[in-house]
N, C-alpha and C positions, 0 to 999 in steps of 0.2 A: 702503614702505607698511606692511610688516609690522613693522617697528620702532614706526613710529606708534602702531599698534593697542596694541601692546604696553604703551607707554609711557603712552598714555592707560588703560590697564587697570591698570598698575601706581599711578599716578597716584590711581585709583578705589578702588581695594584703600586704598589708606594714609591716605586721609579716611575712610574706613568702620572701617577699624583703629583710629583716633584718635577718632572718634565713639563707639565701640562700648567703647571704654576711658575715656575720660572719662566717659560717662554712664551706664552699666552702674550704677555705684554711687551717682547722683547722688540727693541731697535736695531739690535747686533743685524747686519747682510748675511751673517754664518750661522746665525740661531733662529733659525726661525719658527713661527708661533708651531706648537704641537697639534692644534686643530688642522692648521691648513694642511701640515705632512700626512696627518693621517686621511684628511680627507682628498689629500693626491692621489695616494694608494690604493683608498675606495676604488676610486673616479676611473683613474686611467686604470691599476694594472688589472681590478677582479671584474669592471665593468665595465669598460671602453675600448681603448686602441692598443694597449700596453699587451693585451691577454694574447696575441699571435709570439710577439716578444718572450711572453712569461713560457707557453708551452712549446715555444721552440729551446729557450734555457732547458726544460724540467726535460726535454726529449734529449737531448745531449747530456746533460750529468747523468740522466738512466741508464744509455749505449756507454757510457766512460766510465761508471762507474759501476757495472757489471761486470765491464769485460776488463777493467782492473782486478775484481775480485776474484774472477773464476781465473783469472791469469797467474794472481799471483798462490792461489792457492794449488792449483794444480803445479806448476813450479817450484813452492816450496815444498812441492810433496815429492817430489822428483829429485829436489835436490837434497833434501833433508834426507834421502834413505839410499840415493847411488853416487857412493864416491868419486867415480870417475868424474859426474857430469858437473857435480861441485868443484870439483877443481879444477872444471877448466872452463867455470863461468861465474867464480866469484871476481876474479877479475876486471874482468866488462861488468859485471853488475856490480863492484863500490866503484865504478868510475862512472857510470850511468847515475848511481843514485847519491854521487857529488853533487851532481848537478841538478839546480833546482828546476821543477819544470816548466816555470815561466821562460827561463831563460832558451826555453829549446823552442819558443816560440817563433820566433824567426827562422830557425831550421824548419819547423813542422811545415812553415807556410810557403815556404820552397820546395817543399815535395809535395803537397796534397792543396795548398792555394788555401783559402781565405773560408772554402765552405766549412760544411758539418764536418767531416773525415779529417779536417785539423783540428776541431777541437775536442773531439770524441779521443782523437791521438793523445792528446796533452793532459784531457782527464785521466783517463787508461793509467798512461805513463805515471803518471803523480799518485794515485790512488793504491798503483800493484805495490810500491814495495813496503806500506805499514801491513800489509796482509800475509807479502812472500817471506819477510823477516819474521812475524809472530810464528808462522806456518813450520819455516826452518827448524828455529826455533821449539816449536812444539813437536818436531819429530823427531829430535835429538835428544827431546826429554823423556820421551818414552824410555819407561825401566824395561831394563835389559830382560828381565824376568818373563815381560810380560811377550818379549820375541820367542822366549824358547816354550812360556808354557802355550804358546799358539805355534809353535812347531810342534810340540809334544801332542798337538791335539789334531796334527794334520790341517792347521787352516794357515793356508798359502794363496797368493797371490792376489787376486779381487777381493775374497771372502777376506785376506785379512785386511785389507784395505778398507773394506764395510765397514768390519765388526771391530778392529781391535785400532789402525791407526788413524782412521778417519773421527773418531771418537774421542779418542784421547787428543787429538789436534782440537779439537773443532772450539772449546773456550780461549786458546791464543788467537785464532782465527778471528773469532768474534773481538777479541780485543782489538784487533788489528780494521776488524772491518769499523770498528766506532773510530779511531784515527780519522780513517779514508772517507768518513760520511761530510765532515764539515769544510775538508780537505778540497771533494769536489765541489764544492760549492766557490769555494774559492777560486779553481781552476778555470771552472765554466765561467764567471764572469771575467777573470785575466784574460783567457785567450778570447773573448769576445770583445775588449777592447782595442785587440790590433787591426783598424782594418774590416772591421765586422759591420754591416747595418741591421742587424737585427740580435734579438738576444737583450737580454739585462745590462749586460757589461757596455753594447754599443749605446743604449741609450745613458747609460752613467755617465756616458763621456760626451755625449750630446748635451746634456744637462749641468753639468760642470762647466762645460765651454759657453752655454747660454748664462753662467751665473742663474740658474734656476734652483736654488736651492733649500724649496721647497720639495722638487720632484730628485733632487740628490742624497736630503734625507729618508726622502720615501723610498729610494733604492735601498739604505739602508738598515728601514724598518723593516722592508720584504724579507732582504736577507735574512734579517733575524730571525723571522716568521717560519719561513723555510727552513731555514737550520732547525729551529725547535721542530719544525713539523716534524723532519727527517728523521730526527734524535730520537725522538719519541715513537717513532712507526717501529723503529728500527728495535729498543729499548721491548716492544711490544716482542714482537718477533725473537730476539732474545731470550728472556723468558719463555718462553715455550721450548726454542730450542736447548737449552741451559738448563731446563726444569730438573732433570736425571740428576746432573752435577751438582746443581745447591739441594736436592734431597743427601745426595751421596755424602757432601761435606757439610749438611745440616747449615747453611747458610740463608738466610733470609731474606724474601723477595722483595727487590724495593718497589 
């Protein structure tokens, strides 16, 4: 593990080495120096004006991207195990998740307008289905075995939902939730570009439009920032919840 760390740090260091030296001295209007982006990012989003911006994004991917999660897991648990309701909502749902959920941005902002409650909608929608399909998924794989020897044992209804399918889901689950982590990140700055004055994504579009592309790249460095935070929280979180399973199948913690 600690080799890993290493080597991804090492890794990190030598794209920032190479950034920091190519563009230090650069003339390009579209590359600009590494110091000044990084010291936009400083300035504005962890010390200045940007940080209302920054924790109004990080509040809106948390509401969109929980209520994707508990959405689509609760759903694919409901569809994965009563036939009826699967077939009479796989239809609407591969026609909902043709569509990508940028494109439903225009819809969302017809029904609920420009505030939070559209983009919270647009998260949600974009995030539920790499959860609801693993979820499915993971409840159709359950062996037949293990239905009858938890009938055989009298555990029915919640209790086997605790102990026997909630268990055996919950590692496609977690595949599904690492999808949806980088996923919203994406989503919250999309729908914060239609229209939006506040957020990450409006200021990305302020800063483009000004040719500011110092504080353009700095958008891009947060993201980064973000995503790895997220990956990483989440990666933590994992592990703990997973622990059972990589003893069970003797796999090793990265």
């Amino acid at each position: 593990m600690r080799t890993n760390v290493s080597l991804g740090l090492l890794g990190a260091i030598l794209v920032l080495a190479l950034w920091w030296v190519t563009s230090t001295n650069s003339t390009e209007l579209y590359y600009p120096a590494a110091p000044d982006v990084l010291q936009s990012v400083w300035e504005y989003w962890f010390m200045g004006e940007g940080r209302p911006d920054l924790l109004s994004s990080l509040a809106n991917l948390a509401v969109g991207l929980l209520a994707g999660i508990v959405g689509g897991f609760a759903l694919g648990l409901l569809i994965g195990q009563v036939p009826f309701v699967r077939y009479g909502l796989t239809p609407t749902l591969e026609f909902v998740r043709a569509i990508p959920a940028t494109a439903l941005i225009p819809f969302a902002i017809v029904i609920f307008g420009l505030g939070d409650q559209m983009k919270v909608t647009i998260i949600a929608l974009g995030t539920l289905f790499p959860v609801l399909l693993n979820v499915i998924d993971g409840v159709r794989s359950i062996p037949r075995e293990s239905h009858d020897t938890a009938k055989s044992f009298g555990i029915v209804g919640w209790t086997k939902q605790a102990f026997v399918v909630i268990p055996a889901v919950l590692p496609r689950a977690v595949a599904g939730i690492t999808v949806a982590i980088p996923l919203s990140l994406i989503l919250v700055v999309t729908s914060e570009m239609r229209g939006s004055r506040e957020g990450i994504g409006a200021y990305l579009v302020t800063a483009s439009n000004s040719f500011d592309q110092s504080a353009v790249w700095g958008v891009i460095v947060l993201l980064g920032v973000l995503g790895f935070a997220l990956t990483t929280a989440f990666t933590f979180i994992e592990q703990r919840l997973l622990a059972w399973d990589r003893g069970l199948h003797g796999r090793d913690t990265l």
